[in-house]
C-alpha positions in Angstrom: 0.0 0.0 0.0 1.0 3.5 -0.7 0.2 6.6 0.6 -1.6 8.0 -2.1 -3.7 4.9 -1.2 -4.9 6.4 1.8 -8.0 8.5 2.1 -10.1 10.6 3.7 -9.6 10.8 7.7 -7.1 8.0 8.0 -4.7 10.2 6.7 -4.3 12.0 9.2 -4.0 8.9 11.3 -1.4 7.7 9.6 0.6 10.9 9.2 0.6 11.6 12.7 1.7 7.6 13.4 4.9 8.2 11.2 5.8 11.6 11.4 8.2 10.2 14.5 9.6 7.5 12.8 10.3 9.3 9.4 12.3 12.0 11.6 14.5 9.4 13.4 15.2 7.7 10.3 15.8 11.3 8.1 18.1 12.4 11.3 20.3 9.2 10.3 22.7 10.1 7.8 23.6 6.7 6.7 19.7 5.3 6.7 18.6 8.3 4.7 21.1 7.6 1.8 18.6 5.2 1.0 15.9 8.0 -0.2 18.0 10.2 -1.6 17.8 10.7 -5.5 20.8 10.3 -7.6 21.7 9.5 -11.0 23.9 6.4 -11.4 27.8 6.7 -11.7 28.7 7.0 -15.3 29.2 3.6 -16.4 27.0 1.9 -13.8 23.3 0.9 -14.6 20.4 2.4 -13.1 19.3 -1.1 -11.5 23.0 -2.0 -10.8 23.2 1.8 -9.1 20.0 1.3 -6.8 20.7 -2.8 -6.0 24.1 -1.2 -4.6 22.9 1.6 -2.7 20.0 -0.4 -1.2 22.9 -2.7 0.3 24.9 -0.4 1.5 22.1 1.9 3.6 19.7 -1.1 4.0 21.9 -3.2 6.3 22.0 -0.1 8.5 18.6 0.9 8.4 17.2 -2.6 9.2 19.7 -3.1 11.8 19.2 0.3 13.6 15.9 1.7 13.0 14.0 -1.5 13.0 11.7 -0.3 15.3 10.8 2.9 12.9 10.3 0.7 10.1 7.8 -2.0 11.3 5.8 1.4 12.9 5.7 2.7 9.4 5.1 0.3 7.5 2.1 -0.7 10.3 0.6 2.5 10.4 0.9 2.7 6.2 -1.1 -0.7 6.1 -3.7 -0.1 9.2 -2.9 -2.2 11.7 -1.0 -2.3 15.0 2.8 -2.8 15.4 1.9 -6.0 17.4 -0.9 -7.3 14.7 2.0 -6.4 11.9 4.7 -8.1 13.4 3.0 -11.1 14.2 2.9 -11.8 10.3 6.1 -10.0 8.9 8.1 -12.5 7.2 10.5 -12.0 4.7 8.9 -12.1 1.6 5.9 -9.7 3.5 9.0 -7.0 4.6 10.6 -6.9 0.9 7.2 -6.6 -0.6 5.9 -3.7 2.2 9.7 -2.4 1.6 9.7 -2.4 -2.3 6.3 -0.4 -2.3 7.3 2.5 0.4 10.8 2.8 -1.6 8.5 3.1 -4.9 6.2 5.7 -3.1 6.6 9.3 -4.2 4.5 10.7 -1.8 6.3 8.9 1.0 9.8 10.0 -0.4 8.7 13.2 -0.5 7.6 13.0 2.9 10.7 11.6 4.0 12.7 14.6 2.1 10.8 16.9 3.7 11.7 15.8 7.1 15.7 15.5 6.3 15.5 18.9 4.7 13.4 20.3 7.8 11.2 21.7 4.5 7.5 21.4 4.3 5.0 21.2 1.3 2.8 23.6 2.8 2.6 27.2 2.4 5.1 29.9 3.4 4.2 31.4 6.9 2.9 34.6 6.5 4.6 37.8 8.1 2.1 39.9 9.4 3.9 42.4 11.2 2.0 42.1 14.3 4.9 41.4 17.3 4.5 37.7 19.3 
């Protein structure tokens, strides 16, 4: 399931259950390589470029933001941690995992929140003093 999936009032839901995790993950240098857009090295393959990177910050991000990623990935498919972890199994976490790392919505999510940048609109100075 993606984001864009998700409707009406559960949204909310669910961005308020991974706001927290996103940030823990975005503040994580290494774990955030993951997201980040780039073009492949000359001479390197798109698919050969992204199999690569997904090993290098994958191992990290499973290993230390496990936690983070079975809340998301929970939250993103309605249930509890407890009710999603009771049936993760591998093929269940590369599926969930392959979808959120297709997601454009959630990568742009998760930019925001390493960039500390929102989608919304630019506050609005209105003079008045706080």
């Amino acid at each position: 399931m993606k984001l864009s999936d998700i409707k009406g009032e559960r949204t909310l839901d669910v961005i308020a259950e991974i706001i927290e995790p996103i940030s823990n993950i975005a503040q994580d240098k290494q774990a955030a390589a993951l997201f980040k857009r780039e073009k492949a090295p000359k001479g390197m393959d798109a698919r050969s470029f992204a199999i690569e990177k997904l090993k290098n910050a994958a191992i990290s991000l499973i290993k230390t933001h496990k936690n983070d990623i079975i809340s998301i990935l929970a939250a993103i498919q309605g249930v509890s941690v407890e009710e999603y972890t009771d049936t993760l199994n591998i093929a269940k976490l590369m599926h969930d995992f392959v979808d959120i790392a297709n997601d454009s919505e959630f990568i742009g999510l998760f930019i925001s929140a390493q960039s500390g940048t929102s989608s919304g609109s630019a506050p609005v100075n209105s003079g008045a003093e706080a």
